[in-house]
DRENPA-3360 file (N, C-alpha, C; in nm, 2 decimals, always signed):
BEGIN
1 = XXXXXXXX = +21.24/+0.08/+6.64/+21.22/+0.22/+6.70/+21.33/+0.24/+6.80 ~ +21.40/+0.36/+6.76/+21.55/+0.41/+6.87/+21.47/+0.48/+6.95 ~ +21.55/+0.44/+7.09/+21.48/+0.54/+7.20/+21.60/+0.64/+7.20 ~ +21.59/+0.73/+7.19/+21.69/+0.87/+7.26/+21.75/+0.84/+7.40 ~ +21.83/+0.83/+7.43/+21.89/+0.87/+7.56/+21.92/+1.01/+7.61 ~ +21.87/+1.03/+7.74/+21.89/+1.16/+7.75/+21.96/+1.19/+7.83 ~ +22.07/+1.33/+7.86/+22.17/+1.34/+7.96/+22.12/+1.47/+8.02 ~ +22.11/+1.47/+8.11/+22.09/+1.52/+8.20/+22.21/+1.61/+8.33;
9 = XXXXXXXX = +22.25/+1.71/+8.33/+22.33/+1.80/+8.37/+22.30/+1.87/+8.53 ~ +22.35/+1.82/+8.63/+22.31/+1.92/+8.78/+22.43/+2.01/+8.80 ~ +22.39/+2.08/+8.83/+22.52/+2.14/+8.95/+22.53/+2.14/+9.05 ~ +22.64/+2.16/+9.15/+22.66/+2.20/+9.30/+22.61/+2.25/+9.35 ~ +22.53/+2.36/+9.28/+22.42/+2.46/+9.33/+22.32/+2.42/+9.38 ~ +22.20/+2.29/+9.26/+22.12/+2.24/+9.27/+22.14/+2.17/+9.37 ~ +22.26/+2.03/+9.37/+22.23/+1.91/+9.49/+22.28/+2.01/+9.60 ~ +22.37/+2.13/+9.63/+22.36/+2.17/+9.69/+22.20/+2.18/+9.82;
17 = XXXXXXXX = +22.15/+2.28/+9.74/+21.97/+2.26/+9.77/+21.91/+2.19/+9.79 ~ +21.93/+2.09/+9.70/+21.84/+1.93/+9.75/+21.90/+1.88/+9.89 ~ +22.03/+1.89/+9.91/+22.05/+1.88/+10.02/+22.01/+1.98/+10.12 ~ +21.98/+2.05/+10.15/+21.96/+2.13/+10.26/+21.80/+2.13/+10.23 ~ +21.74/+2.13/+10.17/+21.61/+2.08/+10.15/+21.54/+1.95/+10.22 ~ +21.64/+1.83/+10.18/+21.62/+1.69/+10.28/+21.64/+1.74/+10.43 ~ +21.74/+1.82/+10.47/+21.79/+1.80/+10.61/+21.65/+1.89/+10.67 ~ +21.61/+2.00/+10.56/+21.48/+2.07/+10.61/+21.37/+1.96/+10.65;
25 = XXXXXXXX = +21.36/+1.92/+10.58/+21.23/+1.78/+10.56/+21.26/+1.71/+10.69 ~ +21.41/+1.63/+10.71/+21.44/+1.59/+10.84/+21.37/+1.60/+10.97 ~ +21.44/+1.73/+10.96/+21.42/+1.83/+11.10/+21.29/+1.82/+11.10 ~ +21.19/+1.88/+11.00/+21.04/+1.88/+11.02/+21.00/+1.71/+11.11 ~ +21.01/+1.65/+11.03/+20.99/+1.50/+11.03/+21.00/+1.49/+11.19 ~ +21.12/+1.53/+11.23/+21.16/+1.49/+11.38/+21.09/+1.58/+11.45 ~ +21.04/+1.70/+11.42/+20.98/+1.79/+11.54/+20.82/+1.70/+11.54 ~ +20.79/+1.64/+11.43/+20.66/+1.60/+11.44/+20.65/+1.46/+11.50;
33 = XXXXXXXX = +20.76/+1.40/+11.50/+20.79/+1.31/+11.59/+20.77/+1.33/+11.74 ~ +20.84/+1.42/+11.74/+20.85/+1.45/+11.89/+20.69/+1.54/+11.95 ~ +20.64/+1.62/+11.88/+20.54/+1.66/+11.92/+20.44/+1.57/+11.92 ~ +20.38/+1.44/+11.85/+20.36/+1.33/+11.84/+20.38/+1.24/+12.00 ~ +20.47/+1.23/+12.03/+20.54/+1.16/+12.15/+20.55/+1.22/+12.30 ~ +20.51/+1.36/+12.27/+20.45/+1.42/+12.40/+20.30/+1.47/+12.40 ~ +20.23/+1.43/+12.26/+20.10/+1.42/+12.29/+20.06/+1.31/+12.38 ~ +20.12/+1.21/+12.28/+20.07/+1.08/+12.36/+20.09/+1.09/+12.50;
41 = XXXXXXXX = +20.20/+1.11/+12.51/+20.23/+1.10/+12.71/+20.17/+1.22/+12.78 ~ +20.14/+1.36/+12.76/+20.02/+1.41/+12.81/+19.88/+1.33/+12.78 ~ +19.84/+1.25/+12.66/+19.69/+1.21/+12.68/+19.70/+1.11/+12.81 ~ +19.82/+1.04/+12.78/+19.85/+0.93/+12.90/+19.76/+0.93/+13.01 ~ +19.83/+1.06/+13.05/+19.80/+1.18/+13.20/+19.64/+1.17/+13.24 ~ +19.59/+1.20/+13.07/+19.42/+1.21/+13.11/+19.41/+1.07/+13.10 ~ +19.40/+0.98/+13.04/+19.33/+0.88/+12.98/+19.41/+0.76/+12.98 ~ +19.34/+0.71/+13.16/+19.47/+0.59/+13.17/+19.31/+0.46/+13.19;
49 = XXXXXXXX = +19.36/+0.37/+13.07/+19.31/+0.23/+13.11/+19.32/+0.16/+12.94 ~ +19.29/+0.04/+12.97/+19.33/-0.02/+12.85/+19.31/-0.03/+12.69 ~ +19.20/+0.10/+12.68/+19.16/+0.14/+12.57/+19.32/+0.23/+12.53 ~ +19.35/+0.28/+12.63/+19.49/+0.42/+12.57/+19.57/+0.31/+12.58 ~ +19.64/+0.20/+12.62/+19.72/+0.13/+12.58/+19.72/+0.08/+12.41 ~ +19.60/+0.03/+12.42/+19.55/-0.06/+12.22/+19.57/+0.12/+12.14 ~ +19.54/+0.20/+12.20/+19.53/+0.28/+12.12/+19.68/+0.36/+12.08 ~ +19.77/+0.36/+12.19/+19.92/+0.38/+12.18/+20.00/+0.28/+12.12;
57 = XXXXXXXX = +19.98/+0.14/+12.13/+20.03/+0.01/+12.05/+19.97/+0.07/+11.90 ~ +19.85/+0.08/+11.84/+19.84/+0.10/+11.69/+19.88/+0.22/+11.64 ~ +19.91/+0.29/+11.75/+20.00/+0.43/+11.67/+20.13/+0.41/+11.69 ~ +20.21/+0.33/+11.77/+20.35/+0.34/+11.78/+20.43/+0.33/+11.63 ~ +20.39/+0.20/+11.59/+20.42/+0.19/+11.46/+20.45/+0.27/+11.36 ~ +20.34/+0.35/+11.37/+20.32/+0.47/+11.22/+20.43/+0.62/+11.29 ~ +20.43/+0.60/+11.41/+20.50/+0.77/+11.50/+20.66/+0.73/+11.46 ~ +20.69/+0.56/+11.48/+20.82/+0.53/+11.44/+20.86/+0.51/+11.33;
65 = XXXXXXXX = +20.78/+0.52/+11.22/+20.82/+0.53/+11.09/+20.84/+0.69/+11.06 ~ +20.78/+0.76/+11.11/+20.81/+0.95/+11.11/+20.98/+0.96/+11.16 ~ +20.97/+0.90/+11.29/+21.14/+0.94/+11.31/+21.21/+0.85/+11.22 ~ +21.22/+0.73/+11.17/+21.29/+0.64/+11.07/+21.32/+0.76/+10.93 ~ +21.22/+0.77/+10.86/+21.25/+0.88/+10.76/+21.30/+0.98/+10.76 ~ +21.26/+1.05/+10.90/+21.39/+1.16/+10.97/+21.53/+1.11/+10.98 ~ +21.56/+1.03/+11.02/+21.67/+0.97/+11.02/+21.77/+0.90/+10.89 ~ +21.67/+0.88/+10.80/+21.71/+0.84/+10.65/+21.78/+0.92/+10.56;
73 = XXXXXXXX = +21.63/+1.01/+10.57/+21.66/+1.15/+10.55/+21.79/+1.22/+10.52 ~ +21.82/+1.28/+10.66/+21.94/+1.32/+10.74/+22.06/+1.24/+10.70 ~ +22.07/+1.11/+10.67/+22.19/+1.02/+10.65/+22.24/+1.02/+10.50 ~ +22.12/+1.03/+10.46/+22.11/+1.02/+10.31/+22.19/+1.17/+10.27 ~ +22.10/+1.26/+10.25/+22.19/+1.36/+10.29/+22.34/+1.42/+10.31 ~ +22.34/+1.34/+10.43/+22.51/+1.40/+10.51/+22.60/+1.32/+10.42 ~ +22.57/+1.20/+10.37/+22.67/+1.06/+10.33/+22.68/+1.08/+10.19 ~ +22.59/+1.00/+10.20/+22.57/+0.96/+9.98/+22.55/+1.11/+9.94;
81 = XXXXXXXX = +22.45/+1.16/+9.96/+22.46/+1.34/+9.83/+22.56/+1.43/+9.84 ~ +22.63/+1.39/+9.99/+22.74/+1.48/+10.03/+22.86/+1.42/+9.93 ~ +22.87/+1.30/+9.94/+22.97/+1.27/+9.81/+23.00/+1.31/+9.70 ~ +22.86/+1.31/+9.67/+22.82/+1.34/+9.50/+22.85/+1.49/+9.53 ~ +22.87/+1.57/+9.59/+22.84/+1.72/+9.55/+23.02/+1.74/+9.58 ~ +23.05/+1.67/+9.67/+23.19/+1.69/+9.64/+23.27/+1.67/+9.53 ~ +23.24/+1.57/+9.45/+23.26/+1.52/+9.33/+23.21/+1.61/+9.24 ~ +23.10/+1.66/+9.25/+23.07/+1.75/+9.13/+23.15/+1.89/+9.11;
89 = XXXXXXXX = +23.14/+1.91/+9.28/+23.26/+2.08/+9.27/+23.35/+2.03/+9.22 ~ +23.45/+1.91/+9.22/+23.60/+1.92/+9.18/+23.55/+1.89/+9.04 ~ +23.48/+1.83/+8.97/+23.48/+1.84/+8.83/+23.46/+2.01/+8.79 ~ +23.35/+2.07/+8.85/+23.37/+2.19/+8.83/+23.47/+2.28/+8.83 ~ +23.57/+2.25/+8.96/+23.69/+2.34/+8.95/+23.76/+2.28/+8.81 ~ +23.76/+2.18/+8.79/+23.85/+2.12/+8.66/+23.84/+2.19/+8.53 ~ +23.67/+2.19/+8.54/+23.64/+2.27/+8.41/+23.69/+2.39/+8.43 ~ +23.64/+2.47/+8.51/+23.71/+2.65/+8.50/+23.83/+2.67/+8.50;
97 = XX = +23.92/+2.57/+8.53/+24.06/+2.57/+8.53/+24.14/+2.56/+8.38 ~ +24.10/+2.49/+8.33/+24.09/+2.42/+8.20/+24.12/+2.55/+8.08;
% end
């Protein structure tokens, strides 16, 4: 039994989008970060003794995985898909040229 292979076609348009879509996601990611990061330090304010310490240690972890994916995000993005869409316009100019 042949499997088909299938090809698959984007444009500059699309990764366009996807890029500016990630950097949307980003940005979200990092505002929730940050609003995240001044909750905790206003609860601080109210709620000082060693329960808000255990309870800021088992959230640190998961608040710094929010800005890590912000940061992925954003890189991924700017670098690697920014390549690829450069690559894809100059094939495109090639074809209309043609």
């Amino acid at each position: 039994m042949a499997i088909a292979a299938s090809h698959a076609e984007v444009g500059s348009a699309e990764l366009i989008e996807l890029q500016q879509n990630l950097i949307e996601l980003s940005e979200r990611l990092k505002d929730c970060y940050e609003v995240l990061d001044q909750n905790i330090s206003s609860l601080n304010e109210e709620w000082r003794d060693a329960k808000f310490d255990e309870f800021e240690e088992s959230f640190r972890e998961r608040k710094e995985k929010i800005r890590e994916l912000s940061e992925k995000y954003y890189k991924w993005a700017t670098t690697y898909l920014q390549q690829r869409i450069d690559v894809v316009i100059e094939a495109e100019k090639a074809r209309t040229s043609l």
